[in-house]
BALOBA-1460 file (C-alpha; in Angstrom, 3 decimals):
// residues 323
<rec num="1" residu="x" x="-19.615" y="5.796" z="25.800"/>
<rec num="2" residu="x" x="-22.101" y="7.229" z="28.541"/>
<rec num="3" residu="x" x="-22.718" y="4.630" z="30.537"/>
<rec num="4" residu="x" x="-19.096" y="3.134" z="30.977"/>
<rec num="5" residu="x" x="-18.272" y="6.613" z="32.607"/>
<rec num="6" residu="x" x="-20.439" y="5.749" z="35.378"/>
<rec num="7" residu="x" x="-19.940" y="1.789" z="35.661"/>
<rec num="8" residu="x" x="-16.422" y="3.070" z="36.752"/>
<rec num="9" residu="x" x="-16.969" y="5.863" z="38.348"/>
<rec num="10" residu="x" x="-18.667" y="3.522" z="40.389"/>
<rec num="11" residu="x" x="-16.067" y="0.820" z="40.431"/>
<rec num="12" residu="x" x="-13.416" y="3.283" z="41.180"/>
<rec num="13" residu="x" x="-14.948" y="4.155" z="44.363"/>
<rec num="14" residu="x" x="-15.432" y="0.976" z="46.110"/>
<rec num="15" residu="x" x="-11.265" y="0.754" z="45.473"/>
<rec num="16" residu="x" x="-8.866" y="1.416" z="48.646"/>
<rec num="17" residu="x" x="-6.019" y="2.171" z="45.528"/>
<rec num="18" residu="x" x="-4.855" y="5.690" z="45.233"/>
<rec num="19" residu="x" x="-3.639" y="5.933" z="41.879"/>
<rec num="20" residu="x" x="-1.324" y="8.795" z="40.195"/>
<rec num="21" residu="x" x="-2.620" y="8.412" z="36.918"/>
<rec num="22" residu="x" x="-6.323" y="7.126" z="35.046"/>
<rec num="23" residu="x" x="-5.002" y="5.741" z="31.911"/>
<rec num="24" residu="x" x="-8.359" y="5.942" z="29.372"/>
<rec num="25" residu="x" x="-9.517" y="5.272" z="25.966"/>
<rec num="26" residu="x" x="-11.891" y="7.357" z="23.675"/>
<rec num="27" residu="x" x="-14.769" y="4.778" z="24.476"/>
<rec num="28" residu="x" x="-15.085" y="6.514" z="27.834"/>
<rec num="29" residu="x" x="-16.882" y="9.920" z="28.488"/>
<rec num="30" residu="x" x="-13.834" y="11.258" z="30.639"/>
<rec num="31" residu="x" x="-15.598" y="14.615" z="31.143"/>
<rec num="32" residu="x" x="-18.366" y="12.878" z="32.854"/>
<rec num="33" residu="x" x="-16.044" y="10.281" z="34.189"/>
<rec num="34" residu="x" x="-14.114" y="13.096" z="36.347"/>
<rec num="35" residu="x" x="-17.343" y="14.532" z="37.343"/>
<rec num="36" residu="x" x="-18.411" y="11.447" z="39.048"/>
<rec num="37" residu="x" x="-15.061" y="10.576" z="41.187"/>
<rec num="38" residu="x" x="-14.771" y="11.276" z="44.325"/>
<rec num="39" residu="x" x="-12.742" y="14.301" z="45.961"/>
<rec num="40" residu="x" x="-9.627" y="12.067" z="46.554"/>
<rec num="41" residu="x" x="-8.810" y="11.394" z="43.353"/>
<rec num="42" residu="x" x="-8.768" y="15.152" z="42.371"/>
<rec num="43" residu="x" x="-4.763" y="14.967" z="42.016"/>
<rec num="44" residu="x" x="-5.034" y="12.502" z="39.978"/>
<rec num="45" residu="x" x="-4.100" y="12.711" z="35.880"/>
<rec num="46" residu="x" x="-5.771" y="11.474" z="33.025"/>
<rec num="47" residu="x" x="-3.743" y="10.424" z="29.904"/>
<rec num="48" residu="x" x="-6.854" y="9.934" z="26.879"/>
<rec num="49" residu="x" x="-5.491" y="7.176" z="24.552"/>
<rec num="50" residu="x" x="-7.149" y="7.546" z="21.507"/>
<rec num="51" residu="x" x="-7.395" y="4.147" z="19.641"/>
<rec num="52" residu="x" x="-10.078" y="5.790" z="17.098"/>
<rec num="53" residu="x" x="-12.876" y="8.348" z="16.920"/>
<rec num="54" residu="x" x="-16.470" y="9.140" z="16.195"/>
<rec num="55" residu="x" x="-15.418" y="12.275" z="14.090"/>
<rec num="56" residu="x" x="-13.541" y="10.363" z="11.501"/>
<rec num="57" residu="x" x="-15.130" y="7.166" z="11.407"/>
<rec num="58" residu="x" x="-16.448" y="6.037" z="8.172"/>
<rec num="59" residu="x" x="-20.314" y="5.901" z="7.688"/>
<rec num="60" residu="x" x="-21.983" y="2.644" z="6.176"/>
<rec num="61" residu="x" x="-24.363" y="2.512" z="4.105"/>
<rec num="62" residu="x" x="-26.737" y="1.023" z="6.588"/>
<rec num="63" residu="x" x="-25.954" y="3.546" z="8.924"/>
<rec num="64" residu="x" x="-29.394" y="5.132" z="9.882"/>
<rec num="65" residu="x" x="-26.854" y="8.345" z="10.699"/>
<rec num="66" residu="x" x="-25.784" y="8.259" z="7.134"/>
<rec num="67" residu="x" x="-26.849" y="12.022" z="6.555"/>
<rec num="68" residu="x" x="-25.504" y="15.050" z="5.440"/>
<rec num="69" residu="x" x="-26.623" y="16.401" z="8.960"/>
<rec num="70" residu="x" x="-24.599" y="13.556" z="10.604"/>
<rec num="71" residu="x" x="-25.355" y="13.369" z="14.501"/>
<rec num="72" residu="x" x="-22.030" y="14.370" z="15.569"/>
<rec num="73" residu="x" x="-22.750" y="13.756" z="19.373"/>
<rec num="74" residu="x" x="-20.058" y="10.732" z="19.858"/>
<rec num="75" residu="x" x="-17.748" y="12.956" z="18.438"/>
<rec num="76" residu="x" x="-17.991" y="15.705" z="20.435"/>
<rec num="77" residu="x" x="-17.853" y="13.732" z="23.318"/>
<rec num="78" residu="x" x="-14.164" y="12.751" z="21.873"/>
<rec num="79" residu="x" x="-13.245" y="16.503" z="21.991"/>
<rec num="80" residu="x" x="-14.214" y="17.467" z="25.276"/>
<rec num="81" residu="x" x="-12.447" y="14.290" z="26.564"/>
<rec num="82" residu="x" x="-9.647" y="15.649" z="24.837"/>
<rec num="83" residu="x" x="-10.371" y="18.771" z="26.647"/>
<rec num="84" residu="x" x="-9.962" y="17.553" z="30.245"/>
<rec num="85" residu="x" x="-7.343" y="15.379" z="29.924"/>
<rec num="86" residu="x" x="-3.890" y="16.097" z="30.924"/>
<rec num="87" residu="x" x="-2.552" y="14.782" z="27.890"/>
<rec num="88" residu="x" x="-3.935" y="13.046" z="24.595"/>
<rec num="89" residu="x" x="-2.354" y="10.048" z="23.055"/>
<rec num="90" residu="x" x="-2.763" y="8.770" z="19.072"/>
<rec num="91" residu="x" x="-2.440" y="5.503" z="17.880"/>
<rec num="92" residu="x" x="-0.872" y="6.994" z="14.878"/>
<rec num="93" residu="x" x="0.314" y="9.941" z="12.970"/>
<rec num="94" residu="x" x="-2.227" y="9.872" z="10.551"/>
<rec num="95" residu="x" x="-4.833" y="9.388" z="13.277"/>
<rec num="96" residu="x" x="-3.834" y="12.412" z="15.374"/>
<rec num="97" residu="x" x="-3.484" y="14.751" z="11.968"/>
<rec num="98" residu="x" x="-7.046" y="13.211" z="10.575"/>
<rec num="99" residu="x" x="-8.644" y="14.286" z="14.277"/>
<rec num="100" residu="x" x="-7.524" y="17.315" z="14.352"/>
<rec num="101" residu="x" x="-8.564" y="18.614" z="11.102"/>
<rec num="102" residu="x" x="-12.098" y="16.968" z="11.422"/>
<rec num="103" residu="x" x="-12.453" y="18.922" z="14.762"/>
<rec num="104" residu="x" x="-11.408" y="22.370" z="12.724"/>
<rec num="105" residu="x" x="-14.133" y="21.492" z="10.011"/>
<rec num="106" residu="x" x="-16.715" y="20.919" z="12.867"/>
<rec num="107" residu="x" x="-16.255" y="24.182" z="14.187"/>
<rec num="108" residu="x" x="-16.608" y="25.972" z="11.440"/>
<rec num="109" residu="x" x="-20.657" y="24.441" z="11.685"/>
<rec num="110" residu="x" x="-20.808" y="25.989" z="15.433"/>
<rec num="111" residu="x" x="-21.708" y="29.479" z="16.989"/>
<rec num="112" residu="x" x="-18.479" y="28.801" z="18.644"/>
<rec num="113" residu="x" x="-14.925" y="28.306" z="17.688"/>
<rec num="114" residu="x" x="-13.545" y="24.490" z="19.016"/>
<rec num="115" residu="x" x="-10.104" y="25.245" z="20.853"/>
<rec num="116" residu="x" x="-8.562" y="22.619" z="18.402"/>
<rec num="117" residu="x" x="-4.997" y="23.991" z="19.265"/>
<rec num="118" residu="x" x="-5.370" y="23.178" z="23.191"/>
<rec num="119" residu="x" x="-6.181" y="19.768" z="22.219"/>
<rec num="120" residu="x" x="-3.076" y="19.213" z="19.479"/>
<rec num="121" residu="x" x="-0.797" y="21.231" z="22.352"/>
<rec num="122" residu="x" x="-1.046" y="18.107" z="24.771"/>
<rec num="123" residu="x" x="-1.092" y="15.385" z="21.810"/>
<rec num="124" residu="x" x="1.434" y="12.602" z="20.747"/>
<rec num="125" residu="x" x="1.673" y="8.929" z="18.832"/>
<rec num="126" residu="x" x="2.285" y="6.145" z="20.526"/>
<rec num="127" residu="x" x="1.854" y="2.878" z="18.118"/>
<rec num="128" residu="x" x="0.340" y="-0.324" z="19.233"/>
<rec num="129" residu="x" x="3.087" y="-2.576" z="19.691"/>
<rec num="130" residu="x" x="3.923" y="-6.481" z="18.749"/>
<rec num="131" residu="x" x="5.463" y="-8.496" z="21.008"/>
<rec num="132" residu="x" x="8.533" y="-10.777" z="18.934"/>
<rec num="133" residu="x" x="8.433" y="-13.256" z="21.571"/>
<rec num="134" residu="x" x="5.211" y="-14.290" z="20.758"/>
<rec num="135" residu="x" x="6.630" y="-15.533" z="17.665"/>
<rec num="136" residu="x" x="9.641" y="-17.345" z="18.226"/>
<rec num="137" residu="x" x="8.344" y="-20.586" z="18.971"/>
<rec num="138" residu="x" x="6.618" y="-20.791" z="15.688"/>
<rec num="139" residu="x" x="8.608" y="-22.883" z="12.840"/>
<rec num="140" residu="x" x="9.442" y="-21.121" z="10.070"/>
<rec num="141" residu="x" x="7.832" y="-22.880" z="6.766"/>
<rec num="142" residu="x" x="8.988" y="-23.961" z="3.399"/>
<rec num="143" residu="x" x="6.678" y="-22.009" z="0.810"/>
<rec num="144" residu="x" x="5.326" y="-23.855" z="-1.665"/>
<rec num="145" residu="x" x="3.330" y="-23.143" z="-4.349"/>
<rec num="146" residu="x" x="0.758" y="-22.276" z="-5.037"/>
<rec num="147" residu="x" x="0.857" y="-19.121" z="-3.291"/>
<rec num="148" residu="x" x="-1.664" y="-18.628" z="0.097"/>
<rec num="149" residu="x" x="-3.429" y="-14.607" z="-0.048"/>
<rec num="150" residu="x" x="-4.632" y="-14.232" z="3.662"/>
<rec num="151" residu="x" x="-7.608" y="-12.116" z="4.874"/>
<rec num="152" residu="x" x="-6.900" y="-11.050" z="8.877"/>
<rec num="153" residu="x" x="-9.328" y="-7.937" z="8.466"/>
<rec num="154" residu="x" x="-12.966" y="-7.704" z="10.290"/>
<rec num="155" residu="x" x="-16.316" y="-8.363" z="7.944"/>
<rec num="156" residu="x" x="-17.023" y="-4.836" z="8.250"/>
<rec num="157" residu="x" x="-18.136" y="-2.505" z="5.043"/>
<rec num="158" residu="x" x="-15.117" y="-0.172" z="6.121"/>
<rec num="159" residu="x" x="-12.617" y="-3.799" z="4.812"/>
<rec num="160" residu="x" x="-14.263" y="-4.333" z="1.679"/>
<rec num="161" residu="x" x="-14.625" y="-8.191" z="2.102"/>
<rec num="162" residu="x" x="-17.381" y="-8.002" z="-1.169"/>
<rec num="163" residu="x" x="-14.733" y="-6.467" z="-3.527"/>
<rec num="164" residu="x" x="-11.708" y="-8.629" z="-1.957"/>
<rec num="165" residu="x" x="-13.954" y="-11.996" z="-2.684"/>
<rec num="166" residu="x" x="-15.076" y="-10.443" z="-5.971"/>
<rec num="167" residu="x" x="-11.730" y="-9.793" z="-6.605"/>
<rec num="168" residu="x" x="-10.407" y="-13.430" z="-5.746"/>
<rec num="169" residu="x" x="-13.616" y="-15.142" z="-7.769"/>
<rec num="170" residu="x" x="-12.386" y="-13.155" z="-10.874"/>
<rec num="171" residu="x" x="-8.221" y="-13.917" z="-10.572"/>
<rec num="172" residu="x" x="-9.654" y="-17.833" z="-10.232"/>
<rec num="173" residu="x" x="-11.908" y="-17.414" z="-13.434"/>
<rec num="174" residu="x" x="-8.578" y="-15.903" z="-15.471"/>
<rec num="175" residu="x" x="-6.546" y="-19.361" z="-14.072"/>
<rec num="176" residu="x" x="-4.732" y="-17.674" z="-11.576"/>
<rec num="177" residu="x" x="-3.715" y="-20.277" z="-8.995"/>
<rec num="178" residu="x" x="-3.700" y="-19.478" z="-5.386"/>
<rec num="179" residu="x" x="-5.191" y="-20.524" z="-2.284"/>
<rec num="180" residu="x" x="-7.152" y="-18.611" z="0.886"/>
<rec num="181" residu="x" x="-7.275" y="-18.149" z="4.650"/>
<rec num="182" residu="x" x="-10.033" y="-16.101" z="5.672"/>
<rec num="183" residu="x" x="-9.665" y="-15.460" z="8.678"/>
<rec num="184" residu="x" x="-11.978" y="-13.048" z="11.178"/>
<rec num="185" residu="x" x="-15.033" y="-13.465" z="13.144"/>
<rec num="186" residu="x" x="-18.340" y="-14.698" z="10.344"/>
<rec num="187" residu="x" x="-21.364" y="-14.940" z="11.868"/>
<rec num="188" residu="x" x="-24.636" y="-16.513" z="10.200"/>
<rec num="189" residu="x" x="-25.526" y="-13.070" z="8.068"/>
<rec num="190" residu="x" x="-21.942" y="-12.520" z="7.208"/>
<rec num="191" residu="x" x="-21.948" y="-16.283" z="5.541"/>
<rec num="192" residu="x" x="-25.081" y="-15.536" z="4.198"/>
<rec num="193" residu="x" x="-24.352" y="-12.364" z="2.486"/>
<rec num="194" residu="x" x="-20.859" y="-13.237" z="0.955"/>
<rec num="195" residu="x" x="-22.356" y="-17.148" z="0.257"/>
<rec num="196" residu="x" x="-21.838" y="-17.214" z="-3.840"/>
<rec num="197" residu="x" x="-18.472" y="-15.907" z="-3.482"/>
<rec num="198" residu="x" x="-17.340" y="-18.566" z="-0.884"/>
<rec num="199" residu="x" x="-19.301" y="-21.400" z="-2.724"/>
<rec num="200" residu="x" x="-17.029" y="-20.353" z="-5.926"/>
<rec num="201" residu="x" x="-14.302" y="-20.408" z="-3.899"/>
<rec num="202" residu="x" x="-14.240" y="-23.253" z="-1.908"/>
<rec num="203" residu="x" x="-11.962" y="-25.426" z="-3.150"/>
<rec num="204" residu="x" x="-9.242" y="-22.452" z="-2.569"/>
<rec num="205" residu="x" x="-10.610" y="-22.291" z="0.939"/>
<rec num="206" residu="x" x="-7.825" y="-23.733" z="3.463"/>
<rec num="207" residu="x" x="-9.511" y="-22.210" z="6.642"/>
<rec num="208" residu="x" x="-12.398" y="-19.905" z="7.127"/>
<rec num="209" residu="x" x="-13.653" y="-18.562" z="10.123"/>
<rec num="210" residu="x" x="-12.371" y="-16.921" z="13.723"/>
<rec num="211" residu="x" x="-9.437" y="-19.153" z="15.283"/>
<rec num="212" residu="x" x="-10.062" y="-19.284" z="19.543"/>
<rec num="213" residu="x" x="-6.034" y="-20.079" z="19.723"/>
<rec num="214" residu="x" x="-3.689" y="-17.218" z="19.113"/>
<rec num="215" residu="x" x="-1.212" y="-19.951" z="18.120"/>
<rec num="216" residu="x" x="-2.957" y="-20.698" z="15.263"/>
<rec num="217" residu="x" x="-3.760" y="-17.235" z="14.319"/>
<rec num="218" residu="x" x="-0.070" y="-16.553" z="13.988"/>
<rec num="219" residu="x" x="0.825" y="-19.898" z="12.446"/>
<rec num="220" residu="x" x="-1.224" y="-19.503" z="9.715"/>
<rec num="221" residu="x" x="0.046" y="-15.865" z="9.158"/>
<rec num="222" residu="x" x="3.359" y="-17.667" z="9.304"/>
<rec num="223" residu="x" x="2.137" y="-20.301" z="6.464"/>
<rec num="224" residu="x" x="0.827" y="-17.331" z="3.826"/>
<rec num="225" residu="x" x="2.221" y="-15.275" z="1.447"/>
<rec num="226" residu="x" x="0.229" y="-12.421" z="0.283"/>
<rec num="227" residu="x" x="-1.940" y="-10.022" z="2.571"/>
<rec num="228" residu="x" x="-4.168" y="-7.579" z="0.619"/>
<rec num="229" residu="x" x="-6.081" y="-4.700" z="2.629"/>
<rec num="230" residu="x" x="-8.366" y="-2.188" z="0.425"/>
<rec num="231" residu="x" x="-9.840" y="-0.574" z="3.005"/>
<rec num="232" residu="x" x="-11.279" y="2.790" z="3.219"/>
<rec num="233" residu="x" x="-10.601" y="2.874" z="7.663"/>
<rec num="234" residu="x" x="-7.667" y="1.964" z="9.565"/>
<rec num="235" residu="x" x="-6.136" y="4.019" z="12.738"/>
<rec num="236" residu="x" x="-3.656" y="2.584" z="12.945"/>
<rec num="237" residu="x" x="-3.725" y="-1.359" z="11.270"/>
<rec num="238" residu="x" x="-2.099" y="-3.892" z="13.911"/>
<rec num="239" residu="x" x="-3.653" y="-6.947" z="11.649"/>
<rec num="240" residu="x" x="-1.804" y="-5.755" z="8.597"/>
<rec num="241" residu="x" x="1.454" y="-4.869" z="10.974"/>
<rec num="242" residu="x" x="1.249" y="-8.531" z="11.899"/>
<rec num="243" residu="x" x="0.780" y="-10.250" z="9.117"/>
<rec num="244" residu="x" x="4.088" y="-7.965" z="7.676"/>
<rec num="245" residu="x" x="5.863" y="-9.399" z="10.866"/>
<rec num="246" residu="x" x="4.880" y="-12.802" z="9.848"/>
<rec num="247" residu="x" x="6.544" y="-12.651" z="6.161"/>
<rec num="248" residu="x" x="3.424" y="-12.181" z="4.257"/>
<rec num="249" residu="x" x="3.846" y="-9.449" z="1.207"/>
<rec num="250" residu="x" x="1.540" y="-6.527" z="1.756"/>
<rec num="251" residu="x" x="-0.619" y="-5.133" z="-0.937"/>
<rec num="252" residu="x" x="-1.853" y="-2.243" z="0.736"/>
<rec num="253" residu="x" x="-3.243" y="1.003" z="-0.057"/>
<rec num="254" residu="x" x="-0.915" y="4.523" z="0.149"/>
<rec num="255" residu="x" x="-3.472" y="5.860" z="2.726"/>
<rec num="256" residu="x" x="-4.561" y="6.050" z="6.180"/>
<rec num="257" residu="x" x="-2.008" y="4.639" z="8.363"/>
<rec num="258" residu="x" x="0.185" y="2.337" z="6.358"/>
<rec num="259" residu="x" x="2.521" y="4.434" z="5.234"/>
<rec num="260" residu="x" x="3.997" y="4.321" z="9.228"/>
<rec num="261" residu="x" x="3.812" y="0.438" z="9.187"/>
<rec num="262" residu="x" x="6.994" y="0.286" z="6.405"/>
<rec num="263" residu="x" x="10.239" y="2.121" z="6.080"/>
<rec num="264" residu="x" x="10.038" y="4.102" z="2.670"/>
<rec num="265" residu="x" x="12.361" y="1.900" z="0.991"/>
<rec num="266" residu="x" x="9.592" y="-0.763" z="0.819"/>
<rec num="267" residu="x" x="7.010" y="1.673" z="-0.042"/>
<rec num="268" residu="x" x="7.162" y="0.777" z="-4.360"/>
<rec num="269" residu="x" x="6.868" y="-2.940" z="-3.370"/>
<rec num="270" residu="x" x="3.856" y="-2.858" z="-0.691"/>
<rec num="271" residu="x" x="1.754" y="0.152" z="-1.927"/>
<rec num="272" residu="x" x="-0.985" y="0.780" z="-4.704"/>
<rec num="273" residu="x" x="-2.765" y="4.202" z="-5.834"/>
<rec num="274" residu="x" x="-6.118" y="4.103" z="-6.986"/>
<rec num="275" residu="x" x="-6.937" y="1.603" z="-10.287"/>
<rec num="276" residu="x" x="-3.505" y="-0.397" z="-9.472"/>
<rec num="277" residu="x" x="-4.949" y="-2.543" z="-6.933"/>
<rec num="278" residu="x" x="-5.848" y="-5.578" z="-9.223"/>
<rec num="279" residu="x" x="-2.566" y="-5.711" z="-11.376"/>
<rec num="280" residu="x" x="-0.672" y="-5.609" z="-8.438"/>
<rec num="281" residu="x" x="-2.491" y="-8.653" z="-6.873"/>
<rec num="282" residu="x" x="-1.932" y="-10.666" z="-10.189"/>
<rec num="283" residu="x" x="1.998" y="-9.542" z="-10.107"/>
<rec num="284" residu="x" x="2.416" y="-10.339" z="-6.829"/>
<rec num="285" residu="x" x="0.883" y="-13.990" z="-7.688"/>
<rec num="286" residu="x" x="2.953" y="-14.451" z="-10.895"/>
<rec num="287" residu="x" x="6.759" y="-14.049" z="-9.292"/>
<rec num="288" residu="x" x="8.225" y="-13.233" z="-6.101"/>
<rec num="289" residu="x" x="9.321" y="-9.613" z="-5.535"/>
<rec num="290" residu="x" x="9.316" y="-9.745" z="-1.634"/>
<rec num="291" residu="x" x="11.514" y="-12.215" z="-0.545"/>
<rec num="292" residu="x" x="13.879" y="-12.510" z="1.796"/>
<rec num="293" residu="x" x="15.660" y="-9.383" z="2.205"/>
<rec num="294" residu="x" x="12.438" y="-7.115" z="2.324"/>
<rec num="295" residu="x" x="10.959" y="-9.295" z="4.819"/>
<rec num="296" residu="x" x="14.189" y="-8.527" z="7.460"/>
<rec num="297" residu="x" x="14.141" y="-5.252" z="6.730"/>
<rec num="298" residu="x" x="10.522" y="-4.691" z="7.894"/>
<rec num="299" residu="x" x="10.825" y="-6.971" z="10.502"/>
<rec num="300" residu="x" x="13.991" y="-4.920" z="11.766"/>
<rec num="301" residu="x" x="11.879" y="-1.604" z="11.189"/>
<rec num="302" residu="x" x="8.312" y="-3.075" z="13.224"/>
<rec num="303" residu="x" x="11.127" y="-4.349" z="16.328"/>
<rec num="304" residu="x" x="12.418" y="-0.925" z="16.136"/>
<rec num="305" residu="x" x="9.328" y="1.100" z="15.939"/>
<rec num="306" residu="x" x="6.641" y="-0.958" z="17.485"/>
<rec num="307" residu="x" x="8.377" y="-3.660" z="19.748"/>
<rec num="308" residu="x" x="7.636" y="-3.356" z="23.557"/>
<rec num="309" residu="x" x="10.900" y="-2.069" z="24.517"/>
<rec num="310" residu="x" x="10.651" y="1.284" z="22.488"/>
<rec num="311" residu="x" x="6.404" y="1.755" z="22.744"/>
<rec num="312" residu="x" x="6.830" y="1.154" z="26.816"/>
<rec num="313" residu="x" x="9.625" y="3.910" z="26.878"/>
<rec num="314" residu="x" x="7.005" y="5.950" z="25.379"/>
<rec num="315" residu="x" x="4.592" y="5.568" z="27.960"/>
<rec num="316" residu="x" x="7.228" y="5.456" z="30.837"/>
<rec num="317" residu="x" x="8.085" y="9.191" z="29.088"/>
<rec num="318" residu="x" x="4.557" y="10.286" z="29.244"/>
<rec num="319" residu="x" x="3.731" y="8.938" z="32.499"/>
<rec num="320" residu="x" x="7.245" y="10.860" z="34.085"/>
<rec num="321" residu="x" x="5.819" y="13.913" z="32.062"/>
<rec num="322" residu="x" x="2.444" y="14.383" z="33.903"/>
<rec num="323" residu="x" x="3.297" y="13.627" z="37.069"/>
């Protein structure tokens, strides 16, 4: 977060290009990235687009911050980008509100009091988006039993991949039947660590492992039936608003983000609360309860909310706004 500040600070000046606007993520120290510009650029704006945070972000276990006294340095860089930006843009509702209130709770731990309202004064959502098009030319296929679960998440602690494979080892032990794509970057300690679980499952195993082609990312979305999320993170959640796109039931926690990803209508069928997760897996496997009808209607609702002709009205808005 420090040093990209000044790689472009750098960058920036070795440009003839006068732009009106610096469109920037949280990963850059815009504070110090203003500083270092030079004095042509001070007409400039800055629109922060906030894709997640160091305030917020879940700790691991291996985490050598993993304190009480958490280092909340990255964090604070967050608000003072927030600070010096013209405006401040959230990936999501539930991002933006989760912010916000972390910031309050982190000034009450400082002489001074954080100017949280300055910073939610200049905020507003705008969604990742998914582009239909991308999609068309893939064939739509005949579902057969039995049914495919897909895993699109990263191997990260904050997914729960060791309860999600613990989970799928014990629904084969009870004779469920059902088959897997894991999909997602594994490297050699990843393998390694999850290695009895995979071994048990193998023969349910139709791909593991990262897929170069975007083709054949979405093709085997296209080709499953069930996606399951329990995770304890997600800003916003674009693999689990794909693989909705893509037909796949969702089994997904009523938390974090998800709630925006589905009109409320669906919210019974694709939800769990805590100590549901596990039933819900085993009723999604034994009949169908998201068929055809609920996968138009959240299609129609992702085209509608997150399609590139309403999220780049949003930023054409924003853009006419700071100018």
């Amino acid at each position: 977060m420090e040093g990209a500040a000044i790689e472009l600070a750098q960058k920036v000046q070795q440009t003839d290009d006068e732009p009106d606007i610096f469109l920037v993520t949280d990963y850059l120290n815009l504070s110090l990235f203003k500083s270092l510009l030079p004095q042509k650029f001070q007409d400039c704006r800055f629109i922060l687009y906030m894709h997640e945070n160091q305030l917020t972000y879940p700790i691991s276990k291996r985490d050598t911050d993993k304190t009480t006294k958490r280092d909340n340095h990255y964090g604070f860089i967050n608000f003072t980008s927030c600070l010096v930006a013209d405006r401040v843009v959230f990936n999501s509702l539930y991002h933006r509100d989760s912010f916000l209130y972390a910031l309050g709770q982190l000034s009450k731990k400082l002489p001074e009091t954080l100017d949280v309202k300055q910073v939610e004064s200049k905020s507003s959502v705008i969604p990742l988006s998914i582009e239909a098009s991308e999609w068309k030319n893939l064939v739509s296929i005949d579902k057969k039993p039995p049914k495919i679960i897909v895993w699109n998440h990263r191997w990260e602690y904050d997914k729960r991949p060791e309860i999600f494979l613990n989970m799928m080892v014990d629904l084969m032990k009870e004779g469920f039947e059902f088959n897997l794509v894991l999909l997602g970057k594994m490297d050699k300690s990843i393998r390694s660590r999850f290695k009895p679980q995979l071994q048990q499952l193998n023969d349910r195993i139709l791909h593991l492992g990262f897929l170069t082609k975007r083709s054949d990312y979405l093709s085997w979305l296209m080709k499953s039936d069930i996606l399951i999320s329990m995770s304890i993170h997600d800003f916003f959640g674009i693999s689990v608003l794909e693989g909705i796109y893509a037909g796949c039931q969702p089994i997904l926690p009523k938390a974090l983000a998800y709630p925006e990803l589905l009109p409320t209508s669906l919210h019974d069928a694709a939800f769990y609360n805590k100590g549901e997760l596990y039933s819900k897996i085993k009723k999604a496997l034994s009949y169908q309860y998201w068929g055809p009808y609920e996968i138009e209607l959240s299609r129609n609702y992702i085209g509608e909310n997150f399609g590139w002709s309403t999220v780049g009205k949003k930023y054409e808005q924003i853009f006419q706004e700071v100018i």
